[in-house]
N, C-alpha and C positions, 0 to 999 in steps of 0.2 A: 505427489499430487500432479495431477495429469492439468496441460492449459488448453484452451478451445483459441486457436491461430488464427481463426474467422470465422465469419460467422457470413451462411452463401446457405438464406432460404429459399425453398422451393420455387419456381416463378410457377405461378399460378396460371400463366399463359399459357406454358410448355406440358400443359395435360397432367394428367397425375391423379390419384383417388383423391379426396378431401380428409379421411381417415389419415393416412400416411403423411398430409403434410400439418395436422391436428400432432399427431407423433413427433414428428419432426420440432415442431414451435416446443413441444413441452421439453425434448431433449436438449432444446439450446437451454431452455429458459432455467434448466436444471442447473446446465451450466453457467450460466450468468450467477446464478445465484452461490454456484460454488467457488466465485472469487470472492465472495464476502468471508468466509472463511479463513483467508491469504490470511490477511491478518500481518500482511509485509512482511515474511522473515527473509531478510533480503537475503541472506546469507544463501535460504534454501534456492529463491530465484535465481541469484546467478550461476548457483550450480547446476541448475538443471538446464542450461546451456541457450541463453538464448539468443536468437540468428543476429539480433540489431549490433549486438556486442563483438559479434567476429567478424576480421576484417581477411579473408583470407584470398589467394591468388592460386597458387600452387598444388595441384590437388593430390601427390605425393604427400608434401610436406602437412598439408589440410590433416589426410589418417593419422600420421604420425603424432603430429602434436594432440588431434585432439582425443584418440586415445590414453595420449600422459593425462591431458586436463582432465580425462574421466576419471584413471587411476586419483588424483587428486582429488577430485570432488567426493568418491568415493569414501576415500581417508578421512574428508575432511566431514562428512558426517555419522563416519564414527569417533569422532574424537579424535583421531589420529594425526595431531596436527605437523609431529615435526616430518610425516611422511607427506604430510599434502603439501607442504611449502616445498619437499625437493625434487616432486611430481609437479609444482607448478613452476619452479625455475626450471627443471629440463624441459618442461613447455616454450619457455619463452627462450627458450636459448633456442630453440626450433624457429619460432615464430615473435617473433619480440613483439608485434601488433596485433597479437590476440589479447583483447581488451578485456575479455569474460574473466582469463586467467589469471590478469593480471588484479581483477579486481577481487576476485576467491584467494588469490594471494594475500592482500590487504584485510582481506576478513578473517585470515587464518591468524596472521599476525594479531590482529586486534583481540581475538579468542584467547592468545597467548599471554595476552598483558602486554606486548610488544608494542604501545600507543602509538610514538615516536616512527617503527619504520614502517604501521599501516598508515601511519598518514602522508608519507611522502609516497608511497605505492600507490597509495587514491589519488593524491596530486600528480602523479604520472599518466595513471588511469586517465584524468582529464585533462592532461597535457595532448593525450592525442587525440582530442574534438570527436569523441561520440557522439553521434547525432541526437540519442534521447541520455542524456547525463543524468537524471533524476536517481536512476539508482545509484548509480556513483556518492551523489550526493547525499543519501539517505543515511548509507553503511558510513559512510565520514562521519555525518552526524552524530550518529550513532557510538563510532567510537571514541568523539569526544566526549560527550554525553556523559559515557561512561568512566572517564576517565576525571571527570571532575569539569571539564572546559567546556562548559554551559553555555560563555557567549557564542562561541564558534559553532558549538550545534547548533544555536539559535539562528546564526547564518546558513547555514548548511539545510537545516529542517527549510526556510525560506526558502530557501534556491529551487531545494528537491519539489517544492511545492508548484514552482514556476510551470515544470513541465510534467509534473508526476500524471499517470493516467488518474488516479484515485489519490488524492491530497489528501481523503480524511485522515491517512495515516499519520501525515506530518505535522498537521493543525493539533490531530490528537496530543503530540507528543511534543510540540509547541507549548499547549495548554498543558502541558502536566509539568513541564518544565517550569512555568510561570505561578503554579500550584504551592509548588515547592521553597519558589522566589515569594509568597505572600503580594504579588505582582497580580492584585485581582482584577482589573482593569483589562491590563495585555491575557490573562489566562482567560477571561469570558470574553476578549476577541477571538482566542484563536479556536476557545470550542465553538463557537456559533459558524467558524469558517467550516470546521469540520461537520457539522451539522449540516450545513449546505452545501455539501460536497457527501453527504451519506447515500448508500449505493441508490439508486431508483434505476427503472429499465433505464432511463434516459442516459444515465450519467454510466450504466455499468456498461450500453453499448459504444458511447463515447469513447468511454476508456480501453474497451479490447482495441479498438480501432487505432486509438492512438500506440496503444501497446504492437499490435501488430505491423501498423505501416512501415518498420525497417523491420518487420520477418521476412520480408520476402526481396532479396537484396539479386536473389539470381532469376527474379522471376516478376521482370517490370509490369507487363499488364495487368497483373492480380496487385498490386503495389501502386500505381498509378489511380486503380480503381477504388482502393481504400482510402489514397488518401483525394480521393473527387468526392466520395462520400463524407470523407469529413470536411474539404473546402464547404462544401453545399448547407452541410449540418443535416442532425437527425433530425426527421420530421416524423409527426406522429403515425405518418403510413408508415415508417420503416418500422416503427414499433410495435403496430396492429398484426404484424403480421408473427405475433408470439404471443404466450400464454401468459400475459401478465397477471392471471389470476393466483398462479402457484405462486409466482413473483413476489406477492402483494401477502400474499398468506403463510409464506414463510418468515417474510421480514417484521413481520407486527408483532412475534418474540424476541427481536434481536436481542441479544443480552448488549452487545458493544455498543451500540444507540441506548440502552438504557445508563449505561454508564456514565456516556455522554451527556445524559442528560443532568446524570448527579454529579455529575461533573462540573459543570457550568451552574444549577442549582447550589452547590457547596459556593462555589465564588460568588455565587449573586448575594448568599449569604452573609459572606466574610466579609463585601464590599458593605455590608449594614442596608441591601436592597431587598428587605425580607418579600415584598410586593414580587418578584419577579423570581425568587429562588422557590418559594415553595409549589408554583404549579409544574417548574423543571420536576423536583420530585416525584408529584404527584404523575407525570408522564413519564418519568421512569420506572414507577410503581406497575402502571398500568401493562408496560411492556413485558417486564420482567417483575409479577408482584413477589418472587421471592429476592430480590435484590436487600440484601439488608444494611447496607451502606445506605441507601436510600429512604430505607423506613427510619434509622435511626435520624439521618438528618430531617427528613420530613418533622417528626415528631419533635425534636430540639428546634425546630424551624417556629414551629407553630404556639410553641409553650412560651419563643423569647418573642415570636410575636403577638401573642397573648398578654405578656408583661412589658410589653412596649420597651423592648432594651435591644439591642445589640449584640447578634451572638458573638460570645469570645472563642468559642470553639465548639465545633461539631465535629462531626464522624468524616473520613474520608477514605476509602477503598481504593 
């Protein structure tokens, strides 16, 4: 998957057909829309190298290593992990402060079942002060998470949330964690975060912005310039100037917003708030009316709020 590095609209001052930059808005907007997709699999972002993560001086030593880091990233999605871990140690034995490396190292291990030495490899990772850490923190989380050590994801999902471009991923997986804990309270905080945090133009040009202001680490005044745009904040000119209509008509199927919705609908449940669970369904339905996670809960929603009881269990996907 291909990422859009900035985003630099036509100026309208500087002449131009009106056709061509009608073109132009729908092709960013394409692209806006195809980070709702990400879907965070961090693993696959840091392998596909990105600029904020590498700290490099040397421009010998720059080919060399990141060559191994490729052979490695390569390995490492096809499964090949015990070759990407010795493709990412002769990286770093090159370049000990390639941070992308060393964090597709942690992820390699984590993939392994190796819990223990990805996590001192992320804790190294953020030993050496990344400027945007979120990913760092995400893949932690991640593989405690998996690993059974729920509270420490639950810190980690936190942290990553702090400076993430797009947080609904963490909030999601906050709230799915708290699911699991029968913790319906903290679970319908953390979806309602991720809810207000769901892509809109607003929040998905925020996010490239924050995403890209350390891509451009050898190239100050394109970098200076994103991050005055984001000092100032998005204002709705900068957003006029794109086809928010595809925007707007792609996203009114999302299936992950419908989830979300039954997501938060099941806890509004669980918590005996039948008043506040069945219209999340009913707005999940409407997104996605084949969700069937959500038709089931709707209809147990409605039958225990029919019977004035309490549901003891519904459906959850």
């Amino acid at each position: 998957m291909s990422f859009l590095f900035s985003i630099t609209p036509a100026d309208p001052k500087k002449g131009g057909k009106r056709g061509n930059r009608k073109s132009e808005s729908s092709v960013i907007t394409y692209s806006l829309i195809g980070l709702w997709a990400l879907l965070i699999a961090f693993g696959a972002i840091s392998a596909t190298n990105p600029a904020w993560l590498a700290k490099i001086s040397d421009p010998g030593k720059d080919v060399e290593a990141r060559s191994k880091k490729d052979y490695g990233d390569l390995a490492l999605r096809k499964g090949d992990y015990h070759k990407a871990v010795l493709q990412y140690l002769a990286t770093l034995e090159i370049k000990p402060d390639m941070v992308d490396a060393t964090v597709n190292l942690a992820i390699t291990f984590g993939k392994m079942g190796m819990v223990d030495k990805a996590i001192a490899v992320f804790e190294d990772a953020l030993a050496q002060n990344p400027e945007r850490p979120s990913v760092i923190y995400y893949n932690l989380a991640e593989v405690c998470e998996k690993s059974g050590r729920t509270n420490e994801a639950i810190t980690y999902y936190n942290k990553s949330a702090e400076s993430a471009p797009f947080a609904i991923y963490d909030y999601r997986k906050l709230g799915k964690i708290y699911l699991e804990r029968s913790d319906w309270d903290s679970a319908i905080y953390a979806f309602q975060k991720a809810l207000d945090n769901k892509l809109t133009m607003k929040i998905s040009y925020e996010g490239m912005l924050k995403r890209d202001v350390d891509s451009f680490t050898d190239d100050p005044d394109i970098r200076d310039a994103i991050q005055a745009t984001l000092n100032k904040g998005v204002s709705r000119e900068d957003l006029d100037r794109y086809d928010n209509k595809i925007f707007v008509e792609v996203l009114k199927s999302e299936k992950d917003i419908s989830r979300l919705h039954d997501y938060i609908g099941y806890a509004y449940a669980m918590n005996g708030d039948l008043l506040y669970a069945t219209p999340h369904f009913k707005i999940a339905l409407n997104i996605w009316p084949d969700n069937q996670s959500a038709q089931n809960n709707l209809r147990a929603a409605m039958e225990q709020e029919r019977m004035g009881e309490r549901p003891e269990s519904i459906d959850i996907m």
